[in-house]
Short mmCIF file of the C-alpha atoms (twelve columns), coordinates in Angstrom:
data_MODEL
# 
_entry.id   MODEL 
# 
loop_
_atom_site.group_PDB 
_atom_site.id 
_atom_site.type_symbol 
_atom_site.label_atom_id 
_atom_site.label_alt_id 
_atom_site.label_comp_id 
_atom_site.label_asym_id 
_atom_site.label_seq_id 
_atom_site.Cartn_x 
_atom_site.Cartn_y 
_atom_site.Cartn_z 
_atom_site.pdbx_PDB_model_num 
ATOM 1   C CA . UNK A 1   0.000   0.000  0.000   1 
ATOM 2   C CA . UNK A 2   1.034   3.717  -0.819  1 
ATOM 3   C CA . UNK A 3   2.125   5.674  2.552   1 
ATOM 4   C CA . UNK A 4   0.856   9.829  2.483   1 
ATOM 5   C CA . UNK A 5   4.829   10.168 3.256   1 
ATOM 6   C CA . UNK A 6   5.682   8.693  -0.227  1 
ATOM 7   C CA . UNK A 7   3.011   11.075 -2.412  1 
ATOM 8   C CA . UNK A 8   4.836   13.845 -0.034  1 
ATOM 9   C CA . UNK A 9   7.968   12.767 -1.468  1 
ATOM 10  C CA . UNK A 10  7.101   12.707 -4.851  1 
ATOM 11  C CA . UNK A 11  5.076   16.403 -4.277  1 
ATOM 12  C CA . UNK A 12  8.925   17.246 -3.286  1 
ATOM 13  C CA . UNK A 13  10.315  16.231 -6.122  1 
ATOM 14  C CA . UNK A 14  8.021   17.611 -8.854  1 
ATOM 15  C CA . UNK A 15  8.499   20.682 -6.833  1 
ATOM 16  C CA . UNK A 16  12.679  21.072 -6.759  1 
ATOM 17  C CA . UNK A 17  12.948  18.775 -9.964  1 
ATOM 18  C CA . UNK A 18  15.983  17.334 -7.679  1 
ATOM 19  C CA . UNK A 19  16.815  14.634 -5.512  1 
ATOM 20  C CA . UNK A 20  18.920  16.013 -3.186  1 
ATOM 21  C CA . UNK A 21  16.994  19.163 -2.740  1 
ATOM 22  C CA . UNK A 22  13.919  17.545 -2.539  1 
ATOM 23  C CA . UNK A 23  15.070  15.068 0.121   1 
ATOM 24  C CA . UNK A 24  16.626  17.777 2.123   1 
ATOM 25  C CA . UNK A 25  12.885  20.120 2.115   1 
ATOM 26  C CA . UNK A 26  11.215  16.649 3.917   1 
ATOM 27  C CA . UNK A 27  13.790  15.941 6.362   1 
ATOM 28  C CA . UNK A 28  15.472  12.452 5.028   1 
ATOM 29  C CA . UNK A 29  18.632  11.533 3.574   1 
ATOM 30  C CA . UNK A 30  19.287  11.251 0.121   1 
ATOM 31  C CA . UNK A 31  19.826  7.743  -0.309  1 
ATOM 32  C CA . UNK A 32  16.667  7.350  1.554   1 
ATOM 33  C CA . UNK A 33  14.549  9.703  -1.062  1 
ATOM 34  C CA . UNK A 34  15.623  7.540  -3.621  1 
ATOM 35  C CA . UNK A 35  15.007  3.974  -2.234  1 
ATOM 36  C CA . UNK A 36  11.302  4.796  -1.244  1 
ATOM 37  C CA . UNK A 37  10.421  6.603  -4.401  1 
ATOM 38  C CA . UNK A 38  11.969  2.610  -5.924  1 
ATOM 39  C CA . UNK A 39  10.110  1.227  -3.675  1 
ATOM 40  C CA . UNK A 40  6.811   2.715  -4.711  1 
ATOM 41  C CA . UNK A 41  7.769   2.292  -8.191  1 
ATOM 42  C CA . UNK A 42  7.824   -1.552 -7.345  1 
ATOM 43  C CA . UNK A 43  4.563   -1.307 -5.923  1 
ATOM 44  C CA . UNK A 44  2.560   -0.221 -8.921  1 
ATOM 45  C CA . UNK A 45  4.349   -1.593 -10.937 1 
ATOM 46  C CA . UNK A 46  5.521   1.505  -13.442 1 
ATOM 47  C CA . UNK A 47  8.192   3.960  -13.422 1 
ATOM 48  C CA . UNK A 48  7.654   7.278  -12.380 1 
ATOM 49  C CA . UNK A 49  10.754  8.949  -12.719 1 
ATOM 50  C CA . UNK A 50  12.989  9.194  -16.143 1 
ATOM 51  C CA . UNK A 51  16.773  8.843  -14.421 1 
ATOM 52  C CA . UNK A 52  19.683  9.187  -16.029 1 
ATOM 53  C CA . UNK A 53  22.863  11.191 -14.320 1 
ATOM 54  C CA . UNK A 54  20.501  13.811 -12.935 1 
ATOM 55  C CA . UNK A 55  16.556  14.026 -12.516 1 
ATOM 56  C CA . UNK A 56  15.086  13.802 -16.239 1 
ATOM 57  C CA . UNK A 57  11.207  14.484 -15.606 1 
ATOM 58  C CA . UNK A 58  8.554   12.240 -14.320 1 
ATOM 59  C CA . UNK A 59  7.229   9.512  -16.832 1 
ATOM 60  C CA . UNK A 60  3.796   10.077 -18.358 1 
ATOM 61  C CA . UNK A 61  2.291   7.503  -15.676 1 
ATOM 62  C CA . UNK A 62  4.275   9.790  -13.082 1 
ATOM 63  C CA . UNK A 63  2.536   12.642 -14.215 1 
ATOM 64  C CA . UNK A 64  -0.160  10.992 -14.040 1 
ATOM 65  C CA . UNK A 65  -0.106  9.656  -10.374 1 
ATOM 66  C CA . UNK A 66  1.504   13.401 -9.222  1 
ATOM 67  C CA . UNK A 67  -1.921  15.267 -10.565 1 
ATOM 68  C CA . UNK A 68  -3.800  12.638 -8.576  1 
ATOM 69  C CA . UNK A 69  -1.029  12.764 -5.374  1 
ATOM 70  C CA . UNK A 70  -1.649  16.923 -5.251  1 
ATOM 71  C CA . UNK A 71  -5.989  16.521 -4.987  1 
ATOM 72  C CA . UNK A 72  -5.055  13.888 -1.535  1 
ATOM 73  C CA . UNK A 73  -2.356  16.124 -0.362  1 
ATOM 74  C CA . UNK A 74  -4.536  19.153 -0.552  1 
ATOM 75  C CA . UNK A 75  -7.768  17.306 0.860   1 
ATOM 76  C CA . UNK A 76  -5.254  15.886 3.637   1 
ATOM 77  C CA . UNK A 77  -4.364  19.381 4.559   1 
ATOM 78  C CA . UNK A 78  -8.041  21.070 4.444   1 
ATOM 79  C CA . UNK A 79  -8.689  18.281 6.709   1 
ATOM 80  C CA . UNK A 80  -5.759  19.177 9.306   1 
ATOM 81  C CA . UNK A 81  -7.502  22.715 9.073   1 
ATOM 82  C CA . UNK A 82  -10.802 22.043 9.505   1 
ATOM 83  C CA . UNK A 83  -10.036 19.808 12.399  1 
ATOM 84  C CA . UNK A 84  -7.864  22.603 14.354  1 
ATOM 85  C CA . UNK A 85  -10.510 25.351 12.923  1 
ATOM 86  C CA . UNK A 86  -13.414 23.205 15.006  1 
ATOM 87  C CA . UNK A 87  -10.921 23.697 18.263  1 
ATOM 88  C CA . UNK A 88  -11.175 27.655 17.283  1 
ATOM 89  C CA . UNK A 89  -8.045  28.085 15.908  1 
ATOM 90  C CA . UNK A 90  -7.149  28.755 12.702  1 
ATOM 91  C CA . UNK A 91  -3.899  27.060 11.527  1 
ATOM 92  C CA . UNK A 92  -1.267  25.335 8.811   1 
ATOM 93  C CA . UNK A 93  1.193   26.721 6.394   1 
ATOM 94  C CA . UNK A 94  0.022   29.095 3.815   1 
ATOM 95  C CA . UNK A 95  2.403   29.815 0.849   1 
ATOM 96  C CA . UNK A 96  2.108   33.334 -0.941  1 
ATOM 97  C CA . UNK A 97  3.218   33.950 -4.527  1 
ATOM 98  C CA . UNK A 98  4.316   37.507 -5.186  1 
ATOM 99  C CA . UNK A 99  5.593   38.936 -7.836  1 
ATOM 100 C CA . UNK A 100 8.343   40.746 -6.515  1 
ATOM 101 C CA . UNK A 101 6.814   44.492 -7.045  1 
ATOM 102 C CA . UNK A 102 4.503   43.418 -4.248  1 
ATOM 103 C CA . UNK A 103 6.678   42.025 -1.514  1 
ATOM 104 C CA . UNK A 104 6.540   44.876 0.805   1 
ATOM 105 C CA . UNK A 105 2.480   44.893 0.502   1 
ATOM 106 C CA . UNK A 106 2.399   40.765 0.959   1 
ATOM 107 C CA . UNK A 107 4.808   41.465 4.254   1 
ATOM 108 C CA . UNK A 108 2.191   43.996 5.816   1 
ATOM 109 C CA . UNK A 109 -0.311  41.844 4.729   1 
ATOM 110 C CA . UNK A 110 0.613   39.231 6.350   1 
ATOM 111 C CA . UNK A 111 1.780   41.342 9.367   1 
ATOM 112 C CA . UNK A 112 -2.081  41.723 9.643   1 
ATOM 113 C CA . UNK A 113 -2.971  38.460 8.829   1 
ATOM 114 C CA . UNK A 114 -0.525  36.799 11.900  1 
ATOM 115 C CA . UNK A 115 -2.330  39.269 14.819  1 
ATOM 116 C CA . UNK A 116 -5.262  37.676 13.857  1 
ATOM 117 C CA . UNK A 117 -4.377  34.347 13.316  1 
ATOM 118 C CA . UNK A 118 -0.991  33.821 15.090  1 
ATOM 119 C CA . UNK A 119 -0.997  29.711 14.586  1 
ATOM 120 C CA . UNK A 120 -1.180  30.401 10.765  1 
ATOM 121 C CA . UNK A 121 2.634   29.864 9.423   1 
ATOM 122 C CA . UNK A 122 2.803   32.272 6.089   1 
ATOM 123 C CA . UNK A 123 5.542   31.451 3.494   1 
ATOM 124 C CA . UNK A 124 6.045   34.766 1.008   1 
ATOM 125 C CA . UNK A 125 7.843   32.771 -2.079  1 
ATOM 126 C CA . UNK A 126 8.891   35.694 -4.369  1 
ATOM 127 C CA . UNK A 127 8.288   34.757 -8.034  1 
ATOM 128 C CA . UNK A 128 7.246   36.036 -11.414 1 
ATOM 129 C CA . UNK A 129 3.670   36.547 -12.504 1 
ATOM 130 C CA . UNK A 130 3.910   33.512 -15.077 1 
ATOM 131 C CA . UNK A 131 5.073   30.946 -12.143 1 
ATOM 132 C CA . UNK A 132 2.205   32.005 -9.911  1 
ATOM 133 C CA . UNK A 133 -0.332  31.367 -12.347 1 
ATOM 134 C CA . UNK A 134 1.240   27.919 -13.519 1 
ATOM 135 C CA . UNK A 135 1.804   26.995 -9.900  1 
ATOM 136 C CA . UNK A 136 -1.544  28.503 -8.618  1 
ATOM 137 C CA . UNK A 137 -3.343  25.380 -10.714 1 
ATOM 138 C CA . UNK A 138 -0.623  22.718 -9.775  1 
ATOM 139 C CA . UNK A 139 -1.404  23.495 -5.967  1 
ATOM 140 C CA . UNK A 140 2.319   24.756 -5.663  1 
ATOM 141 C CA . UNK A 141 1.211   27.487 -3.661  1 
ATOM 142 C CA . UNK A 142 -1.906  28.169 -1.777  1 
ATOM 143 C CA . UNK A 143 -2.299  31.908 -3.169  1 
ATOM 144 C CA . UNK A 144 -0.854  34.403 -5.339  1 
ATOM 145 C CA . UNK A 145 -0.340  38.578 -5.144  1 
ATOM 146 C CA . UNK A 146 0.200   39.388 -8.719  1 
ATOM 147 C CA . UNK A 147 -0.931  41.955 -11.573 1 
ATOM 148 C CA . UNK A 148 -4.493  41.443 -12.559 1 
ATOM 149 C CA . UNK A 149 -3.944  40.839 -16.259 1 
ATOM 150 C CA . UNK A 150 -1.665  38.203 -15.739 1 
ATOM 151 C CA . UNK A 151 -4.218  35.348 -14.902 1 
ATOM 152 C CA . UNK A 152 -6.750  33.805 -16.407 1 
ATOM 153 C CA . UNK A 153 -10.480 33.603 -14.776 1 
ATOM 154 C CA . UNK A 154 -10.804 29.830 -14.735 1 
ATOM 155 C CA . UNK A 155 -11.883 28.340 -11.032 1 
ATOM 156 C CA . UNK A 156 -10.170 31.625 -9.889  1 
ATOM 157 C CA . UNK A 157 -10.833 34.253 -7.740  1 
ATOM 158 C CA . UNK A 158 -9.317  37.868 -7.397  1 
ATOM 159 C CA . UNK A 159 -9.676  40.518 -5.461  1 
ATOM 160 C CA . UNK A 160 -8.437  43.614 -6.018  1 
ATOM 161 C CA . UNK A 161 -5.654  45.058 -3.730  1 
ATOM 162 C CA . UNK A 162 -4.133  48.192 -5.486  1 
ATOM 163 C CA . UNK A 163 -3.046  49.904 -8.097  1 
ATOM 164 C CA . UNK A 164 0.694   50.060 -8.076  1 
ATOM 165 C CA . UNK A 165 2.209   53.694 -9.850  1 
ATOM 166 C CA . UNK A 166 6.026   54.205 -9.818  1 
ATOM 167 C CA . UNK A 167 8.354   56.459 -9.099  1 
ATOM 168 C CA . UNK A 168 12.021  56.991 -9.440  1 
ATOM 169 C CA . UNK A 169 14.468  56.402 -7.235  1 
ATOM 170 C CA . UNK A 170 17.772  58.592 -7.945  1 
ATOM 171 C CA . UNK A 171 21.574  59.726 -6.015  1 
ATOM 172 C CA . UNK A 172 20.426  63.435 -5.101  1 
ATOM 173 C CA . UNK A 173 23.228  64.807 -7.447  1 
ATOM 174 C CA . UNK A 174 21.730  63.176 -10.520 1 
ATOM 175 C CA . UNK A 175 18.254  64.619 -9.975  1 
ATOM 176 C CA . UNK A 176 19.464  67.777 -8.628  1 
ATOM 177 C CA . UNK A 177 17.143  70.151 -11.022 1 
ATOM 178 C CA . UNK A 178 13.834  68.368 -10.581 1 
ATOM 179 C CA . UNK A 179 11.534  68.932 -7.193  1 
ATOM 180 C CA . UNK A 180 8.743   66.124 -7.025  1 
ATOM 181 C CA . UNK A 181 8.436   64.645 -9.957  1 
ATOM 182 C CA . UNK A 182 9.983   63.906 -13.522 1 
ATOM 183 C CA . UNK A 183 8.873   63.026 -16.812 1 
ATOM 184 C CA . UNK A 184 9.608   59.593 -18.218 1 
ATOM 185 C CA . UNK A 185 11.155  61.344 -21.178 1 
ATOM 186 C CA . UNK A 186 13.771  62.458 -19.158 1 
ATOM 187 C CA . UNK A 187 14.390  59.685 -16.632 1 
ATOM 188 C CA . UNK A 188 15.113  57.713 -19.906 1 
ATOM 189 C CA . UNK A 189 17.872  59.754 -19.874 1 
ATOM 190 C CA . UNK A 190 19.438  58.753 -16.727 1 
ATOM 191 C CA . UNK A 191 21.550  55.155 -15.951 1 
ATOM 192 C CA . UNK A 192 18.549  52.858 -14.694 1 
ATOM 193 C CA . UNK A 193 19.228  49.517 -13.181 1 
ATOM 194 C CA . UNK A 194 16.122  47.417 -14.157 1 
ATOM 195 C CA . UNK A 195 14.333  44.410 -12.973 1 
ATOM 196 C CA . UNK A 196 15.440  41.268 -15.455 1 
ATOM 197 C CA . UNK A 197 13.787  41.286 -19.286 1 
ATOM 198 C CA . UNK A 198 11.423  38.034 -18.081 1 
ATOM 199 C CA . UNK A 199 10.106  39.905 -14.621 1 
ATOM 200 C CA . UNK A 200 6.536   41.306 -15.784 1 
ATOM 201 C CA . UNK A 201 7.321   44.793 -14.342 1 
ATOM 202 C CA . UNK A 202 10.251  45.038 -16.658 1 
ATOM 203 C CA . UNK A 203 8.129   44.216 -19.277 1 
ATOM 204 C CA . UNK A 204 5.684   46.547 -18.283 1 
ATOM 205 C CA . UNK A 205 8.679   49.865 -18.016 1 
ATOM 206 C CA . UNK A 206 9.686   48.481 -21.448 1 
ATOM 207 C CA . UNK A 207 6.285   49.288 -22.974 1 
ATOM 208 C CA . UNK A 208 5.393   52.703 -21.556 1 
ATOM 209 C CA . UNK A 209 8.912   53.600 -23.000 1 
ATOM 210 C CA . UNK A 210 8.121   51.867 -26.192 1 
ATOM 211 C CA . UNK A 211 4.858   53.865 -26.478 1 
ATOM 212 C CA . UNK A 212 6.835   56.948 -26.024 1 
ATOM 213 C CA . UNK A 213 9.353   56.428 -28.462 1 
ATOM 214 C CA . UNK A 214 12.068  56.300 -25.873 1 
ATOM 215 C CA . UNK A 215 15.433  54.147 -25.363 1 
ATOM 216 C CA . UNK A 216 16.221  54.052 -21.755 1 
ATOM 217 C CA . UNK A 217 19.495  54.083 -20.862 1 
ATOM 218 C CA . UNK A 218 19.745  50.797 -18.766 1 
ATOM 219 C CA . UNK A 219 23.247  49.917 -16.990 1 
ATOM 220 C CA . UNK A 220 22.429  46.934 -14.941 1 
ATOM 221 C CA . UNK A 221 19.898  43.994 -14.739 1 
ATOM 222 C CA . UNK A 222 18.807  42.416 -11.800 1 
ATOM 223 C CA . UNK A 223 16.168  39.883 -10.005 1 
ATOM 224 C CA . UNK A 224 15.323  41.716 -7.144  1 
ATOM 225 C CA . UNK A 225 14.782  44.998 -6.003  1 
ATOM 226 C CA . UNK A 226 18.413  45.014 -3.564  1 
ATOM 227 C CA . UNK A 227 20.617  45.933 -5.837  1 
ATOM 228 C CA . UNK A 228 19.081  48.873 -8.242  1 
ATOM 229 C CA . UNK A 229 18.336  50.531 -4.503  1 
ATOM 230 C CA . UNK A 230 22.369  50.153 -3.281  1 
ATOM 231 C CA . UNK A 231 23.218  51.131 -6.850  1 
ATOM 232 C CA . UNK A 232 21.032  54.546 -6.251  1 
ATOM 233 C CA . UNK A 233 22.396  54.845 -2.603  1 
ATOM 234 C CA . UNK A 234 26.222  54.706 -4.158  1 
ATOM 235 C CA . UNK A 235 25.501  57.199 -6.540  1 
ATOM 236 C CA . UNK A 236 25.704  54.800 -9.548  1 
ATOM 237 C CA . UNK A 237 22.462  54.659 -11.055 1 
ATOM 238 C CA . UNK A 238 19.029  55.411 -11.051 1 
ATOM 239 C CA . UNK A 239 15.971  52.979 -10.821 1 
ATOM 240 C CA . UNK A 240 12.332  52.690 -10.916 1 
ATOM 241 C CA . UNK A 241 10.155  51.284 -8.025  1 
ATOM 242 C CA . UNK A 242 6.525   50.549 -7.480  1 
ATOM 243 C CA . UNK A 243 5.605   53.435 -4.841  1 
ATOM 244 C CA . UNK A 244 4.220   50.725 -2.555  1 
ATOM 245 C CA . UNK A 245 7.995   49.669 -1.833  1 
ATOM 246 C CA . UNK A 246 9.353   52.956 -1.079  1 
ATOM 247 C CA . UNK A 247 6.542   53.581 1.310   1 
ATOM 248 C CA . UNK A 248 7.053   50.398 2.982   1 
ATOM 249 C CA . UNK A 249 10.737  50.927 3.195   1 
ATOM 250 C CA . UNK A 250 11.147  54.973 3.788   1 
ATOM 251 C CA . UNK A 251 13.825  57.341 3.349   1 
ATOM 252 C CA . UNK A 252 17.340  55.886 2.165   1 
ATOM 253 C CA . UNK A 253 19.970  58.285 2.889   1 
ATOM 254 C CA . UNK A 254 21.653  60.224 -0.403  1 
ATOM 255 C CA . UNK A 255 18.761  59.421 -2.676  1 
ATOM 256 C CA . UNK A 256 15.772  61.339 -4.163  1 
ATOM 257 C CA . UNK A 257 12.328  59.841 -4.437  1 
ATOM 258 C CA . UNK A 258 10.427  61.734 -7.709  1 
ATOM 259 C CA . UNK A 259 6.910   60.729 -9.408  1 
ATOM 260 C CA . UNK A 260 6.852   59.487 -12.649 1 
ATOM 261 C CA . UNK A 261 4.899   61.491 -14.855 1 
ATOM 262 C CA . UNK A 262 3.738   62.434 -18.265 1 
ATOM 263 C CA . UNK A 263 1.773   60.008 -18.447 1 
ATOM 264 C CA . UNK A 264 0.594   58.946 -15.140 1 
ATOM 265 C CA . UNK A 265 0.806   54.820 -14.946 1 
ATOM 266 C CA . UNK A 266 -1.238  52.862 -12.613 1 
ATOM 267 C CA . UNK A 267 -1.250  48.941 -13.097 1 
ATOM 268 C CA . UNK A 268 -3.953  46.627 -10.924 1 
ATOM 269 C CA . UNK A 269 -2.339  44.191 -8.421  1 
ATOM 270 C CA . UNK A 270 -4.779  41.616 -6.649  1 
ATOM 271 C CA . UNK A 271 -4.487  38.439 -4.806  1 
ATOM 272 C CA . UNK A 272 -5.494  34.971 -6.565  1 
ATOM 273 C CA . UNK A 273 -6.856  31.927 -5.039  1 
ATOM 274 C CA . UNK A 274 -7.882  28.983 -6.456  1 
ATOM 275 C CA . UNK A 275 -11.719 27.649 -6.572  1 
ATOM 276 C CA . UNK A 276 -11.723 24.615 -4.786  1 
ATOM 277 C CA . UNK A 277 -13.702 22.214 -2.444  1 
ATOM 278 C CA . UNK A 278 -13.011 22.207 0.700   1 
ATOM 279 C CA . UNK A 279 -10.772 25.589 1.139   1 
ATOM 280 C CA . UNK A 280 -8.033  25.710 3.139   1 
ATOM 281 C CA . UNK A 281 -9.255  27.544 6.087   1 
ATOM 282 C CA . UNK A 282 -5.718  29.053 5.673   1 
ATOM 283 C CA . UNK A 283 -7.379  30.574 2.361   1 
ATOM 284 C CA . UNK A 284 -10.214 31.567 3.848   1 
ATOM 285 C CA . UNK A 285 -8.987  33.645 6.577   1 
ATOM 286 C CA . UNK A 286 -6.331  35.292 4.457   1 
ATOM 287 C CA . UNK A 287 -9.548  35.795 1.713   1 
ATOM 288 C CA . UNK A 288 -11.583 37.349 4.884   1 
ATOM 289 C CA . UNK A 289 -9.139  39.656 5.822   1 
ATOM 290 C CA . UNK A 290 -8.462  41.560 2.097   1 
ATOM 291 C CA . UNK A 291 -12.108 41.571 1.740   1 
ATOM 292 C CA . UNK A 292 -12.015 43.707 5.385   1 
ATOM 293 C CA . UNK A 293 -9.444  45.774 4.694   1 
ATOM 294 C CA . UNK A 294 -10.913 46.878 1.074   1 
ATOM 295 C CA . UNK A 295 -13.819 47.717 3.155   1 
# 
């Protein structure tokens, strides 16, 4: 017979798409991982896993058995819920996609979210729009703060949490002639560091400067947000920030804070969840609580 600990395993795996990291997240050796996802190989008979030197890909009857392995996993875990929720407590692991704009909002959301519901564990896995809505359906991750156009409707639900505008972020001596705001005309101008080509609020600064005609002058490429705002603090370069961050973060000493304008640009950021029978109380709190606060 099947153990739950063995469809966990396998969960791991399609997760990391790697032994060893996959056998470190649950807690068991390597050697270990391996011989139990054999063993349940042996069991039913079929191979789930294409080897070769490294991890290949599940089989087709692997993929098969992880789509069923994620609906008991996630019915296992409503039930955990549901059974702590009728002790009055709300409780389990929630895991929040964000696209990486929105990290500072997910963090004070879930500030909120942890005075009312301190036995909830939140895990804020920073990602790019296209991974939250692939892993949103896979059951990856239990909820996702991304930009509204970047999901389909399909046994989803959003709500609407913002609009995120920009701003630039500049060394005082580069933005020395300009008092609260600037055009984007003219920060084109300046040395920007940018989030990566693939992140979707790259691609988003790329087309407002496209509409406008403009070439920005772009000296660095990056991931995150950490190193376009060190680059401004040295002097270095300039960058462009959702104003939601800068809020969230404050003043950092030796740089300017300006709003972009001409034209004004507002893009729609809610939070996604997943239609499905039973919800994770997890869910539902977290679901509860933006519906409050947009009250």
């Amino acid at each position: 017979m099947i153990e739950l600990k063995d469809l966990q395993l396998l969960a791991a795996l399609a997760r990391h798409q790697h032994f060893a990291k996959a056998a470190q997240d649950c807690g068991i050796s390597q050697p270990a991982f391996s011989m139990r996802i054999r063993n349940m190989e042996d069991k039913l008979g079929v191979s789930i896993v294409r080897r070769a030197n490294r991890f290949q890909g599940l089989t087709e009857e692997g993929q098969m058995i992880l789509s069923r392995t994620r609906g008991i996993l996630d019915d296992v875990k409503a039930l955990e819920q549901e059974i702590a929720a009728s002790r009055g407590q709300v409780s389990g692991t929630l895991v929040l996609g964000v696209v990486p704009t929105a990290t500072a909002y997910a963090a004070q959301l879930v500030d909120q979210l942890l005075s009312l519901h301190p036995k909830i564990l939140p895990r804020i896995e920073v990602t790019t729009s296209l991974a939250i809505q692939r892993r949103l359906y896979d059951g990856t991750i239990d909820a996702g703060i991304t930009y509204d156009d970047s999901l389909g409707r399909d046994m989803v639900t959003l709500q609407s949490l913002y609009d995120e505008t920009y701003v630039l972020l500049a060394p005082q001596a580069m933005v020395t002639g300009f008092e609260r705001s600037i055009r984007w005309a003219e920060a084109a101008e300046l040395p920007l560091c940018l989030l990566d080509p693939q992140m979707q609020n790259r691609r988003i600064l790329d087309r407002v400067f496209d509409d406008l005609g403009l070439k920005p002058t772009i000296v660095s490429e990056s991931s995150g947000f950490m190193a376009a705002m060190v680059m401004a603090r040295l002097g270095s370069a300039a960058t462009i920030l959702p104003h939601a961050l800068v809020d969230a973060l404050g003043d950092l000493d030796g740089t300017r804070v300006l709003a972009l304008v001409d034209p004004d640009q507002a893009r729609p950021i809610c939070i996604a969840t997943l239609d499905r029978t039973p919800e994770l109380t997890t869910v539902r709190a977290l679901k509860t609580l933006v519906a409050d606060l947009s009250r």
